[in-house]
Phi, psi and omega in degrees: 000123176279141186271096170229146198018222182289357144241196195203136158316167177278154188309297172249047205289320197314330204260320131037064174252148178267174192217126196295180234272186178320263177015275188268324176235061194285320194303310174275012177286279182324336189261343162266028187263038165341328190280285195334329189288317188305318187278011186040079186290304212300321163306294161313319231251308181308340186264344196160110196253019192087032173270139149107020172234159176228151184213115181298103168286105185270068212222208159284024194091176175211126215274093194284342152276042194265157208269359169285335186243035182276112178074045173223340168258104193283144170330148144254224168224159129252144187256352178282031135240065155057010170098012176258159184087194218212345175091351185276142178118120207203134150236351209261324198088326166350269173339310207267301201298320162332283190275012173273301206265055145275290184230070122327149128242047164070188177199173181092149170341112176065023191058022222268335200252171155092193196258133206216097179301172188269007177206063180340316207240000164284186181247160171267149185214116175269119185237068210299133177222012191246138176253162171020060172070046177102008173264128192265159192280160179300147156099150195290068144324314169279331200266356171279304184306312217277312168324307196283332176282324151314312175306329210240002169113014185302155136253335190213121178247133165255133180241124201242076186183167181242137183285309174106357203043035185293309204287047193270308194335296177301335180287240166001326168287329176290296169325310194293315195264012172098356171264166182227126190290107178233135184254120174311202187246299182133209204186096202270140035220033156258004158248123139233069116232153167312163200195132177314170326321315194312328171319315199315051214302119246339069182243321168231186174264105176296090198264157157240172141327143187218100177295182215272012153225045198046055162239169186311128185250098182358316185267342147336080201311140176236175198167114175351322165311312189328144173240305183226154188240117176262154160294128188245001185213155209031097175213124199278130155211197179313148154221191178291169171046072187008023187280208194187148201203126183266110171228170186223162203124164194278342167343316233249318222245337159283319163352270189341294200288326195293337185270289176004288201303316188309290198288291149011270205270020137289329169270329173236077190271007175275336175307134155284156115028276166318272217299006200252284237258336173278318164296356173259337147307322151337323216214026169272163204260116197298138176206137186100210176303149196281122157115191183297111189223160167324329176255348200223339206079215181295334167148192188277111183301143221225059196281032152242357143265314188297016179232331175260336209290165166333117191312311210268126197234146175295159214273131182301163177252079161326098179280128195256103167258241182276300238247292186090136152233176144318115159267081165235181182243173177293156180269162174287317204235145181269064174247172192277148197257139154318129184249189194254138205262150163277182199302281187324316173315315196243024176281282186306323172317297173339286177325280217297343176275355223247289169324312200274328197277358186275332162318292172322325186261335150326287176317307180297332191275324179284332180268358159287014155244359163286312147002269208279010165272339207269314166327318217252000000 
């Protein structure tokens, strides 16, 4: 995330490349999507694509005819015109490569061509809050978008920016109402800290970055805050004026998770909020320092165990900071974990050692009295 005045460009625009329009290279836009293959899209896809969930993009807009994302992107708002317009529209592209690796399905014979997001069938909620190619506009701006998107059916909002924390407050409104906040990390060395929203420490999901052989990707801002780790370097996805754009940033890599969650509570749509964001984490892939580490969080995200593993999960370890998040590691084992006898459980248990001890003493008073008889 580039950092400027109280507020910062989006993450990984510096880093950015654009790639030419649909036409000529739609075949090879797919074939430079290296992350699908690692996160097995092809797998995953069999299982669930994200219908029924909306995921708010808080960002430069998003170019809603672009031929990957047609009829995946809903009216929105801009709040750079005071909350008038629909949020359709990127000049920059940021915004459109944001919600391409979200919800993409192609195009072409089977969707087979173009850029193909983690969760196809999720809906997009666009929300523009950026001016003149990425200068964000003045005055506390994430936190009327983050306000509008809750209002309006977000289950998951991504924000690929460092906010500056104007926003904690909305951030917390969002929490409250069950939505989930997924924030980038940052990007060194225009970040050397986790940088808001993601800093929110459980309040929103702090992602970092992983380069293409899941380890930990260097410019990847670390930090306690961390929760999860995504692929971050080279990663194609939609762009403005229906081109398509290769960027490496952790930008790239909050997407990602924003689509994981997507897909998650497409498939388990009764889970809250906790139980959404504890099964994706639960079940990342450990890396680095054994448990919960600085660089990675909780490990390398695993979205075809967050979509299989067991209902019944080992139970998280809470770590108590200002906030307390989720710590947790992937289980060794799918066996059901031993639960704790409840109120009622352990009522009875009571009763019955209550039962044995008046037996023992019953049993003790009758053969001392059997005793004193044979004495006597």
């Amino acid at each position: 995330m580039k950092r400027i005045l109280a507020a910062s460009l989006v993450a990984s625009l510096s880093f950015a490349t654009l790639l030419p329009a649909v036409p000529s290279y739609a075949d090879a836009t797919r074939d430079r999507q290296w992350f699908a293959t690692a996160l097995r899209f092809a797998e995953v896809h069999q299982i669930t694509q994200g219908n029924g969930v909306i995921v708010a993009v808080i960002d430069s807009g998003v170019e809603q005819d672009h031929p990957d994302l047609i009829g995946n992107v809903l009216p929105g708002t801009d709040i750079v015109a005071g909350g008038a317009g629909n949020g359709w529209g990127d000049k920059s592209g940021h915004g459109t490569g944001m919600a391409g690796l979200i919800a993409a399905h192609g195009h072409g014979s089977g969707g087979k061509d173009g850029a193909l997001g983690v969760a196809p069938k999720a809906r997009i909620l666009p929300i523009r809050v950026f001016i003149n190619d990425n200068e964000p506009i003045p005055g506390n701006f994430y936190a009327k978008a983050i306000d509008w998107a809750v209002a309006h059916g977000a289950k998951i909002i991504s924000i690929s920016a460092n906010t500056a924390g104007g926003d904690f407050e909305a951030v917390k409104r969002a929490h409250a109402a069950g939505v989930i906040v997924v924030g980038s990390a940052g990007n060194a060395p225009d970040d050397s800290f986790v940088a808001a929203p993601a800093s929110y420490d459980g309040f929103a999901l702090a992602v970092g970055g992983t380069d293409r052989n899941g380890n930990h990707w260097t410019k990847s801002v670390t930090g306690k805050a961390l929760d999860i780790a995504a692929p971050a370097v080279d990663i194609t996805s939609t762009s403005s004026s229906n081109s398509y754009r290769t960027g490496t940033g952790t930008s790239d890599s909050a997407a990602i998770i924003a689509g994981a969650l997507a897909l998650i509570w497409s498939r388990y749509p009764t889970l809250s909020r906790d139980e959404v964001i504890y099964r994706l984490l639960a079940t990342a892939v450990d890396k680095g320092t054994r448990g919960k580490d600085e660089q990675t969080g909780n490990g390398l995200v695993d979205i075809v165990a967050a979509l299989t593993a067991d209902a019944v999960l080992p139970s998280p370890s809470i770590t108590s900071r200002e906030t307390g998040s989720l710590s947790v590691t992937a289980p060794t084992s799918t066996a059901e974990a031993p639960t704790q006898p409840d109120g009622v459980g352990a009522s009875i248990i009571l009763m019955a050692i209550a039962c044995l001890l008046v037996i023992a003493v019953m049993a003790i008073v009758a053969v001392a009295r059997r005793r004193r008889n044979r004495k006597s």
